[in-house]
C-alpha positions in Angstrom: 12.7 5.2 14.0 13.4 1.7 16.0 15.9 1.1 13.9 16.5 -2.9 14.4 13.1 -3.4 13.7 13.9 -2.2 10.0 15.6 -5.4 9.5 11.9 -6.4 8.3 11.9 -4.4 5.5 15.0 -6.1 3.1 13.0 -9.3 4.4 9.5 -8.6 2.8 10.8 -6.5 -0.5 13.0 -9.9 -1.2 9.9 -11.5 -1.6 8.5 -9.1 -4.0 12.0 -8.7 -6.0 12.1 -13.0 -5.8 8.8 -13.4 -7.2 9.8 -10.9 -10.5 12.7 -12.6 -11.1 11.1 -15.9 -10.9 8.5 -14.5 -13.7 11.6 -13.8 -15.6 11.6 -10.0 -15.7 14.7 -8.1 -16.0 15.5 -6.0 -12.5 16.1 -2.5 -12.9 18.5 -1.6 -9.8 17.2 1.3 -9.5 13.8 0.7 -9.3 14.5 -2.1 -6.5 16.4 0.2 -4.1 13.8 2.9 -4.7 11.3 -0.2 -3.9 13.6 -0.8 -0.9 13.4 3.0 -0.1 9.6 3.3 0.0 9.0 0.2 2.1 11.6 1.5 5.0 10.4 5.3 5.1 6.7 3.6 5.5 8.0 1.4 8.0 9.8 4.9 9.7 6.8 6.6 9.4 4.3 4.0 11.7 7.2 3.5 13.9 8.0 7.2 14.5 4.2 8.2 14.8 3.3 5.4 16.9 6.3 7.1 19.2 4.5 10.1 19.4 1.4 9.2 20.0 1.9 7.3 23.0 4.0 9.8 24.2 1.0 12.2 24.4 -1.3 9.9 25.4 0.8 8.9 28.4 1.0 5.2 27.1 5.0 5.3 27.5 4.9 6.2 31.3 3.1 3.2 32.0 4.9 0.8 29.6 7.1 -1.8 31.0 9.4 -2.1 28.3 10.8 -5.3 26.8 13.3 -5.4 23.9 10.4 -6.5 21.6 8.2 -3.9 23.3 6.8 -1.1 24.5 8.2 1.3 22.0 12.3 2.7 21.9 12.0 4.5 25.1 13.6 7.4 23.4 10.7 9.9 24.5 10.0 8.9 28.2 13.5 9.9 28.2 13.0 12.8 26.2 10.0 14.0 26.1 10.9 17.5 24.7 11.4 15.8 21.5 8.0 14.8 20.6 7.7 17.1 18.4 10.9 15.8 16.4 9.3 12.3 16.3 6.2 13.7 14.8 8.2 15.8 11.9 9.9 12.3 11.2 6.9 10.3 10.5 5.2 12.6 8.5 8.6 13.5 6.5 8.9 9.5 6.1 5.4 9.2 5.2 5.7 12.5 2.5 8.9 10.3 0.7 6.9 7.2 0.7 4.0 9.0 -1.2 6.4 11.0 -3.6 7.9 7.4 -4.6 4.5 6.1 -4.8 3.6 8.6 -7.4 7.1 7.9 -9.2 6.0 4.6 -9.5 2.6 5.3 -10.7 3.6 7.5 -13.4 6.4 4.8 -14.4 4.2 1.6 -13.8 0.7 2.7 -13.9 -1.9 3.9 -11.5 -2.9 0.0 -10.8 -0.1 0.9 -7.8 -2.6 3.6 -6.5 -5.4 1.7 -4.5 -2.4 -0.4 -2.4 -0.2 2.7 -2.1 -3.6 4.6 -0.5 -4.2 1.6 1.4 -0.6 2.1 2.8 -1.0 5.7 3.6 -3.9 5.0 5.1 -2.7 2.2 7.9 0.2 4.6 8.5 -1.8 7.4 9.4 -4.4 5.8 11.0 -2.8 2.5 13.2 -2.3 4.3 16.8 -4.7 6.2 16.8 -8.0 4.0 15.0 -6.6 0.8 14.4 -5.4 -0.5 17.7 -8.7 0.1 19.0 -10.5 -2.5 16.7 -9.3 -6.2 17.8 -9.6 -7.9 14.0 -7.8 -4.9 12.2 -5.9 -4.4 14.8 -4.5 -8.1 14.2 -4.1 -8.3 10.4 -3.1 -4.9 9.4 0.7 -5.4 10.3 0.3 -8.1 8.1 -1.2 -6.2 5.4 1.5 -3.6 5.3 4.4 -5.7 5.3 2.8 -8.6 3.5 0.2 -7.7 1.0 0.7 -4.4 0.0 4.9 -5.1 0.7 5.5 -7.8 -1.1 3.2 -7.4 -4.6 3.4 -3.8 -4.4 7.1 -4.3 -5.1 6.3 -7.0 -7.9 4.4 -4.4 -9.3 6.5 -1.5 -8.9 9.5 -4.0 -10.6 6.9 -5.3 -13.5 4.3 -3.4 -14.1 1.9 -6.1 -13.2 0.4 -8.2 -10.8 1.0 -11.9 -10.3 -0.8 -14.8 -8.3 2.7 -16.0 -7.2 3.4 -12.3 -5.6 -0.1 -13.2 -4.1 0.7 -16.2 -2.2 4.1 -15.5 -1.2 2.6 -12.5 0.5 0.8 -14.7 2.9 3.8 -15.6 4.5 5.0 -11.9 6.2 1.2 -11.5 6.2 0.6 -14.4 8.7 3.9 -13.5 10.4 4.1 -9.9 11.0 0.6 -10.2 12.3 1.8 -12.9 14.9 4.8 -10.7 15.6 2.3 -7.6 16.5 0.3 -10.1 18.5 2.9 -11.5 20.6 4.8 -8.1 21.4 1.3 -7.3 22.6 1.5 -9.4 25.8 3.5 -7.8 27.9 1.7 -4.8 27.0 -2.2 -5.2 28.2 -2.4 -3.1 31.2 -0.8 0.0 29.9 -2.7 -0.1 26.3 -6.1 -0.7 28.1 -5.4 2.2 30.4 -5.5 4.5 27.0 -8.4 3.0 25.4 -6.8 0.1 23.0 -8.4 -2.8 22.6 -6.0 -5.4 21.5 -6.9 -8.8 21.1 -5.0 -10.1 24.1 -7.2 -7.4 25.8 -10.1 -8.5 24.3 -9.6 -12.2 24.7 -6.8 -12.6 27.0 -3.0 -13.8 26.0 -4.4 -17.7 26.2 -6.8 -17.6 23.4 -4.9 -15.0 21.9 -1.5 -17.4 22.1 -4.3 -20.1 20.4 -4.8 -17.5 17.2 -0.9 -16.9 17.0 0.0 -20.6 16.4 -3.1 -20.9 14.3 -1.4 -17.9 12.1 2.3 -19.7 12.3 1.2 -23.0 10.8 -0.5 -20.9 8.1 2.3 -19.2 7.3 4.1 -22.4 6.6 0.9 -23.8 4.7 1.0 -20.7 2.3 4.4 -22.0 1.1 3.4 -25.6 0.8 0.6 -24.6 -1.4 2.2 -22.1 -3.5 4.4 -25.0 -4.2 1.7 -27.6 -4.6 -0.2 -25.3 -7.6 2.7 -24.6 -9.1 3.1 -20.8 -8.2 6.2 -21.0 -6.3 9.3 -23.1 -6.9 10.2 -26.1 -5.0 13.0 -24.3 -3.4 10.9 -21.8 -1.6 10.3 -24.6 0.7 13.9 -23.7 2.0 11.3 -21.5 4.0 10.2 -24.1 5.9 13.4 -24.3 7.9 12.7 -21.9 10.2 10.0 -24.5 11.6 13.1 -26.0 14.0 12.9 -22.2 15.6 8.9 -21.9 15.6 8.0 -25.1 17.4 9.6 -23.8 20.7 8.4 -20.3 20.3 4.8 -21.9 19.9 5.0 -23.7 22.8 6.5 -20.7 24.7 3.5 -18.6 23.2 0.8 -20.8 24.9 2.9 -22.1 28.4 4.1 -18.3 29.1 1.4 -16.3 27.7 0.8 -14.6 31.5 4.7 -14.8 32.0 6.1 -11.6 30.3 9.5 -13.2 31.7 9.7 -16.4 30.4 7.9 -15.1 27.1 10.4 -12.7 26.0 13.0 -15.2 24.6 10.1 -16.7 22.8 9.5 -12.8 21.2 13.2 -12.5 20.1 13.0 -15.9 18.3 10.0 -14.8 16.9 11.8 -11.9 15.4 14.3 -14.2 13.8 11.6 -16.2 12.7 9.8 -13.0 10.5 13.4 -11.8 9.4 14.1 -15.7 8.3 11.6 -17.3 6.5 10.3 -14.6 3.7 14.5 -14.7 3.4 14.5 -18.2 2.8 11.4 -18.0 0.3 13.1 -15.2 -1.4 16.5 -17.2 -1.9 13.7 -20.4 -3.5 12.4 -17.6 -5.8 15.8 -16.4 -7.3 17.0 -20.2 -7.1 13.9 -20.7 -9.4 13.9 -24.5 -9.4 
């Protein structure tokens, strides 16, 4: 399950919960935890599949494994218990689609096309998606961002909303960069099994170019969801986390063929995605 990593999860839904409350709905406790629920047992289910399939591929014996990467290293150590990991992604993945319905019935089916969407990157990220370099890139960020963040707005109000729109930029533009850079250290062993990352593609230099390019933007979505008037000025509390992204941006381009050197940058990076959607969140329920 890679259970630090679910840190992420709290982090995103925030955003979704901030951006309902700053419309002024009424938050039904119930509906938020289930919310919370959904998001984690999705974020179980890619986790634990990924685990298995790189198991059977072979991936995991070639892996040099950071603590940002190269999977848990619970099945090289166990590899009897593939088969566990399997039941526990698709379990995971049958709870996030039962909730999905829930919600649907309660909300509407307008929660259908993003849950699919969902369902769909689950199933299909290992396997398809890491083998295409551009969807490969942004569809961490569409999970935890777009369909995260405004599929728990919905799920809370029934509706959709431009500010759940531009607030989901921000996970958007950071999970992706937090996919990208745990890729680094991983370009041999994923191109010995067929992926084709972008650092594999383009190498971790140009690749290190996109991920800044993707960290400013991240920052920019909350300057103008506040310059338009869809997010309060206190969401710029978000912009804090800047003091901890200029180093890791320069880490990203000076170390990108120095696995070593890089990994601090990848833990700061992970305080980074947990940090700033936190910080927007807090703006949102601030509301000023």
């Amino acid at each position: 399950m890679r259970l630090p990593f679910l840190l992420l999860n709290p982090a995103c839904v925030a955003l979704g919960v901030g951006t309902a409350v700053y419309a002024g709905f009424k938050l039904n406790i119930m509906d938020v935890c289930l919310a919370l629920i959904g998001a984690t047992t999705a974020h179980i289910s890619v986790n634990s599949l990924n685990e298995y399939v790189d198991c059977k591929s072979g991936l995991d014996a070639r892996t040099t494994r950071t603590p940002f990467s190269g999977g848990s290293g619970t099945l090289p150590e166990n590899p009897e218990m593939a088969h566990v990991a399997l039941i526990t992604g698709l379990i995971a993945l049958a709870i996030t689609g039962l909730i999905g319905i829930h919600f649907a019935l309660l909300r509407g089916v307008a929660i259908i096309p993003l849950g699919l969407l969902g369902l769909l990157i689950i199933v299909i990220y290992t396997p398809l998606i890491t083998r295409m370099p551009g969807l490969c890139l942004i569809a961490p960020g569409l999970g935890f961002g777009t369909l995260m963040v405004m599929g728990t707005h919905f799920v809370l109000t029934g509706q959709y909303s431009w500010a759940a729109f531009i607030a989901s930029f921000v996970p958007f533009f950071l999970v992706s960069d937090l996919l990208l850079l745990n890729q680094f250290p991983d370009v041999e062993a994923d191109k010995s099994v067929g992926r084709r990352t972008l650092p594999i593609i383009i190498g971790r230099k140009r690749s290190a170019a996109i991920y800044n390019a993707f960290l400013f933007l991240s920052y920019f979505a909350i300057v103008i969801g506040v310059v338009i008037g869809l997010l309060p000025k206190m969401s710029l509390l978000g912009l804090l986390t800047i003091v901890l992204a200029i180093p890791v941006s320069r880490s990203a381009v000076q170390n990108a063929d120095n696995i070593e050197k890089l990994t601090p940058a990848m833990g700061m990076n992970v305080v980074i995605n947990l940090a700033t959607p936190a910080l927007v969140a807090v703006g949102l329920f601030i509301g000023k």
